[in-house]
LOFI-574256 format. One record per residue: residue in one letter; y, x, z of N, C-alpha, C in turn. Coordinates in pm, whole numbers, plus 50000, padded with zeros to 5 digits. Each point is the difference from the previous one (the first is absolute). Layout:
BEGIN
AYXZYXZYXZ/...
//
This chain:
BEGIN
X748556896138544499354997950129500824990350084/X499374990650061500624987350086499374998550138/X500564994950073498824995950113500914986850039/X498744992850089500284983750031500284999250110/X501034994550062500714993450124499184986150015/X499265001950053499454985050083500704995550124/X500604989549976500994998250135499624987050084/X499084997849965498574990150106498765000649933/X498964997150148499005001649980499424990949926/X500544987849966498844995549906500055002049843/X500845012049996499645006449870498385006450012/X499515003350113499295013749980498394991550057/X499864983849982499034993649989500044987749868/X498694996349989500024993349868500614983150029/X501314995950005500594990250032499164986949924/X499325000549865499434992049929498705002550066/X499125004050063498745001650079499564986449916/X500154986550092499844983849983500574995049889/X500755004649892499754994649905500215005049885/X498465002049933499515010049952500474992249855/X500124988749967500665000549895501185003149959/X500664998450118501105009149967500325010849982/X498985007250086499745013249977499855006449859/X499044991649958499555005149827501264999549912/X500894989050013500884999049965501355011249967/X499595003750126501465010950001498895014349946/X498675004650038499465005949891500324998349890/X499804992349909500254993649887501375008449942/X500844992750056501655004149985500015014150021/X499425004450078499855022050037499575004549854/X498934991749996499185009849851500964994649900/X500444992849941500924997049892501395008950046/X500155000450096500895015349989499525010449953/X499175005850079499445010349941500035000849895/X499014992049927500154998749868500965002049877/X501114993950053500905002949954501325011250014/X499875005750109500825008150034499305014350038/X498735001850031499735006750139498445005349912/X498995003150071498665002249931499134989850108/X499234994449886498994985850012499255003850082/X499585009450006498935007950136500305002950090/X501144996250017500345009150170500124989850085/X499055004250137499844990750105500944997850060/X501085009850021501084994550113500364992849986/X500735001750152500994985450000501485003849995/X500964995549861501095004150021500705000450149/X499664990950060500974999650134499405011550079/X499275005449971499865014450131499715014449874/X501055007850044500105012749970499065004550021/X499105005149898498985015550033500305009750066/X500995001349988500915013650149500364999350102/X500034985050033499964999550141501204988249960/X499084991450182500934986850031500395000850146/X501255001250003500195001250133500394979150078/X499534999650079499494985950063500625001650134/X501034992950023500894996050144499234990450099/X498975006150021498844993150133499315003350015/X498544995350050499445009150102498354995149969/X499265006150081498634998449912499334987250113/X501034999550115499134988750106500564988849956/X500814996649937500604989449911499754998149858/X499425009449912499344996749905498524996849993/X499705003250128498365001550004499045008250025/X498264997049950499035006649938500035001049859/X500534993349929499624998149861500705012549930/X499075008349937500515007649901501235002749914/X500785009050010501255001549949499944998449834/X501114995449919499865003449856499475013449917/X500155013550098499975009449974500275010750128/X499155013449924499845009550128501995005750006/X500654993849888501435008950003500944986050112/X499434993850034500904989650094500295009250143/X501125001050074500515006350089500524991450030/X499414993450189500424988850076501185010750082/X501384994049993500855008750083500864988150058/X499524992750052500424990050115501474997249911/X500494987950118501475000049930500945012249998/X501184994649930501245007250051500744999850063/X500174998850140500714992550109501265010250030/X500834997849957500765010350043501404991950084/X500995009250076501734990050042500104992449870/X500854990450005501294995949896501245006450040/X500785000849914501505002150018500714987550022/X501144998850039500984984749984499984991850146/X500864993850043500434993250135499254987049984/X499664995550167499824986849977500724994050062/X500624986350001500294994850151498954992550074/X498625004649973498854987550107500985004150144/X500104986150051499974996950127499115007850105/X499705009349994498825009450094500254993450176/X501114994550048499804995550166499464987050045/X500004993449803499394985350056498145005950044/X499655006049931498545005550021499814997450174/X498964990850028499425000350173499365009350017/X500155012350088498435008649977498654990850091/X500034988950037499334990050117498984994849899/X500814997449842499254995149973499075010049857/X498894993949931499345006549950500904996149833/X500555012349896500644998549886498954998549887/X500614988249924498864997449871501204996049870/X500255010049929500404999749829499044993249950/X500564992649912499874988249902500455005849855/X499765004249957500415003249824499164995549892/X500974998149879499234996649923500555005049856/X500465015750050500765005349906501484993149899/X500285007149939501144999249892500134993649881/X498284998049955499074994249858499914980150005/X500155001450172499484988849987500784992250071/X501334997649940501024994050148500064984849954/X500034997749886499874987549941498934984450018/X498495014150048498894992550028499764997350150/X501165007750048499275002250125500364987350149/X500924994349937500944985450096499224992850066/X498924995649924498924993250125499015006550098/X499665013249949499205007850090501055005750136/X501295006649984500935000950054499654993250114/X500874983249966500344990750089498645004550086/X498424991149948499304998250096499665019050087/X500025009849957500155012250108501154994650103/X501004997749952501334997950120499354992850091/X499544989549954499104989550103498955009850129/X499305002549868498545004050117500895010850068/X501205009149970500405008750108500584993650083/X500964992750013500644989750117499124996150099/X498584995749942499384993650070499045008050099/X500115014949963499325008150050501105012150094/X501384993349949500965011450104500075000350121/X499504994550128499215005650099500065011450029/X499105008449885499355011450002500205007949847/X500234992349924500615006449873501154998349917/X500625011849990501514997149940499615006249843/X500434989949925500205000449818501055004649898/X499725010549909500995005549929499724994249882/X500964994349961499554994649875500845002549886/X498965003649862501315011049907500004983949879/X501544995149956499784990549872501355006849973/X499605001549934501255007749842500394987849932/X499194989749980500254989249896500864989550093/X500375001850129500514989750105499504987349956/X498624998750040499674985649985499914993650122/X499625000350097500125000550146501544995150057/X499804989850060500844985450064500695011850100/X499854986150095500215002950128499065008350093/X500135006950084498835006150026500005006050197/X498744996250042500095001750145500855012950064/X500494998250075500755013150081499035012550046/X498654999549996499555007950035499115007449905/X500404996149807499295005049881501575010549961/X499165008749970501635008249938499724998349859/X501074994349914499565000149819501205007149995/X499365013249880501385004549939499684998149864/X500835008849907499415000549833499635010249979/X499865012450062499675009949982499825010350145/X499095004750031499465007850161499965014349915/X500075007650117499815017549997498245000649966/X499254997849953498704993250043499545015450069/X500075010149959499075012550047500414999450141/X501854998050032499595000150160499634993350094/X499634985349892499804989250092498295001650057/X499335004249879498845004049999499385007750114/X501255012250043499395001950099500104999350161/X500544988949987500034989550128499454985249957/X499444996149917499234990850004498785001950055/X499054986350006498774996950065499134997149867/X500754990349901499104997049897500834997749887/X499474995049895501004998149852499304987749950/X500464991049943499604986149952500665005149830/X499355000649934500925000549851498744997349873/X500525005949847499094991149890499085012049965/X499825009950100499115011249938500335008049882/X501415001149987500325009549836499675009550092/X499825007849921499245020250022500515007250101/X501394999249958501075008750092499804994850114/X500464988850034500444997150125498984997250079/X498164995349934498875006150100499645009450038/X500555014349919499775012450018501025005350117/X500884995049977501155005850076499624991550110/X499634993950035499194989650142499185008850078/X498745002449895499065007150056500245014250030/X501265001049932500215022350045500564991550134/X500444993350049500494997850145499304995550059/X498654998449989498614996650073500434986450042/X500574990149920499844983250010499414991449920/X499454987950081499274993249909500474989349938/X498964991149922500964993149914499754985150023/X501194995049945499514982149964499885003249815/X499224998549927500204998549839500184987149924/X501174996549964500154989449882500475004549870/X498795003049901500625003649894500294991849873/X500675003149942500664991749906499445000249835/X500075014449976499394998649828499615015650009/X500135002749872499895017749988499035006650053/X500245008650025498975004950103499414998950126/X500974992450055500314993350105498254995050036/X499474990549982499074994950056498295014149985/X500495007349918498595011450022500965007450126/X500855001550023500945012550082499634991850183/X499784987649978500134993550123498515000549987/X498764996749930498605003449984499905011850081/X500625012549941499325009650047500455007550163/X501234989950060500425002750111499094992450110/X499414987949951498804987150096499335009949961/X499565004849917498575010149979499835010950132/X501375004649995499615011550107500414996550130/X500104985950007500394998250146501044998350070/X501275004249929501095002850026501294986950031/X499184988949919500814989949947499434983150015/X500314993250003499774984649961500634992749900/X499524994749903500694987749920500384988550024/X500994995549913500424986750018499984995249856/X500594986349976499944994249875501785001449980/X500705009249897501264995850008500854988049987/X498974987849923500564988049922499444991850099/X499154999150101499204992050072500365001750141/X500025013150083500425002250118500674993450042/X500014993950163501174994150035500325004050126/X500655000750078500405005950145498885001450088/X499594987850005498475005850128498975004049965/X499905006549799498945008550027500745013650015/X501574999549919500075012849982500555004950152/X499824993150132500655005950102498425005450076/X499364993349945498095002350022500005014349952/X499785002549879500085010849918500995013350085/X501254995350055500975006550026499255005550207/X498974992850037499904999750114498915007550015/X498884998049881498925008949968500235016249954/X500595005249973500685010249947500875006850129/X500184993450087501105006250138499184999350102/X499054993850005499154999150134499295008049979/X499435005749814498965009149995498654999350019/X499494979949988498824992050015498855008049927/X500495006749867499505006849897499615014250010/X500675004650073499905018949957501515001649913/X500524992649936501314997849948500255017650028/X500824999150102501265008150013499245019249976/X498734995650077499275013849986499695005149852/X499724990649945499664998749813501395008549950/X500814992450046501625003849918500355008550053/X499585007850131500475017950036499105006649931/X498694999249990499285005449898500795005549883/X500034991249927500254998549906501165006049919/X501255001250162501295004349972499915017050041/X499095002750079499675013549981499395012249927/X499504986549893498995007349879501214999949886/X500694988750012501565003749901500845006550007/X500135009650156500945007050029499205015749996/X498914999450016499485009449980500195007249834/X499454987449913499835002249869501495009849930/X501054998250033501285009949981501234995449889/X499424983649997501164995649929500965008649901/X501565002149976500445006349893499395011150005/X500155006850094499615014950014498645001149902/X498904992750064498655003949923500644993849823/X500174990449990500724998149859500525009149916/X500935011050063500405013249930499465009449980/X498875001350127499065012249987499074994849848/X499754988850020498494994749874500745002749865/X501374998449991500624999149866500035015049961/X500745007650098499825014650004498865003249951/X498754999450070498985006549960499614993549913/X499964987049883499464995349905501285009949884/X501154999950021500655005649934499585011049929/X499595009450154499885016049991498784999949879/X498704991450015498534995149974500854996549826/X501094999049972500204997849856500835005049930/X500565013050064501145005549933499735011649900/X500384992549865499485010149887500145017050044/X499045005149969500355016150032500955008449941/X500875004350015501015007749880499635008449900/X500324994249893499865009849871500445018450037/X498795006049934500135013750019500635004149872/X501045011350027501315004649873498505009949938/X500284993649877499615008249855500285017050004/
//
């Protein structure tokens, strides 16, 4: 007995929808497993456990569309403290002005030098009224205005909850962990899952896109201005949203589902002869 950790939502929609040849394709490759390993008749899908899949998000971020199965259990993220010190600068923070993180995770520090730069831009140009955290691990980033903070690494959960908004590439975690803090988004995603994960955040309202390879400062300070002014419903979308993830019970509900799928499979004990 197994069960499946889905640790974003665009496991739990059909990512090949649009291209259905590809689709057949990776059919194809399923049944020649089977075939060879497994029994030729069986519909599942190796990637989701018959006993249950437990899924780190939420059902206003996956949608309407039908789950893989009645054993999927949406239990929001796992947001929990970290352990370990930081030194962020916490007094450069203005409280005057409105705080906007820039990330683009740990995956992608290599790709990320030109999108970087032009955010530094559109925040400078918008510090007035908005002060910029900006996370590059890969230190690609020059010189940089006095009023952008770049480090290589932020506390992000506590920054989160004194931010206004988040500009980043839409990996799972760090939109989820956005929206449990009822903020909205800028989305530039990069590969992976990334571009259905930023789909289904414009879907519910929560979010706006950008082009990561195309963007350049005055749209992404556009993008960055639409999202803080709340032109959209933005910010209301993303408390929604962060209340239906905090509701849902994160680890906690995670242990209860395993528990009770457990209990739901534990051979009965042999009775003594």
């Amino acid at each position: 007995m197994h069960v499946t950790s889905a640790s974003t939502s665009a496991e739990l929609v059909d990512p090949l929808a649009e291209l259905p040849k590809v689709g057949a394709w990776l059919a194809g490759l399923l049944g020649g497993l089977r075939a060879r390993i497994g029994d030729p008749a069986a519909p599942g899908d190796p990637r989701f456990s018959p006993h249950g899949v437990i899924a780190f998000t939420g059902r206003e971020l996956v949608g309407d569309a039908p789950l893989p199965s009645a054993e999927v259990h949406l239990v929001g993220p796992a947001v929990a403290p970290r352990a370990g010190s930081s030194d962020f600068p916490w007094e450069l923070l203005d409280p005057s002005r409105r705080l906007v993180l820039v990330s683009l995770g740990t995956a992608n520090a290599d790709a990320g030098g030109r999108f970087l730069t032009e955010a530094v831009t559109a925040l400078d140009a918008l510090g007035d009224r908005v002060q910029g955290v900006v996370v590059d691990p890969g230190r690609t980033l020059g010189a940089v205005p006095p009023g952008v903070i770049v480090r290589e690494h932020v506390p992000q959960l506590d920054l989160l909850a004194r931010a206004d908004a988040v500009v980043c590439h839409a990996g799972h975690n760090t939109v989820c962990e956005t929206l449990w803090h009822g903020l909205p988004l800028v989305l530039a995603p990069i590969r992976d899952d990334q571009p259905i994960v930023a789909g289904q955040v414009v879907d519910a309202g929560a979010g706006v896109r950008v082009r990561f390879r195309r963007v350049d400062a005055a749209r992404l300070g556009a993008a960055i201005t639409t999202v803080l002014d709340d032109t959209g419903g933005h910010r209301a979308a993303a408390a929604s949203i962060g209340r239906s993830l905090r509701a849902a019970g994160g680890r906690s509900a995670a242990a209860d589902h395993l528990e009770r799928i457990a209990a739901r499979h534990t051979p009965l004990p042999l009775l003594p002869r």
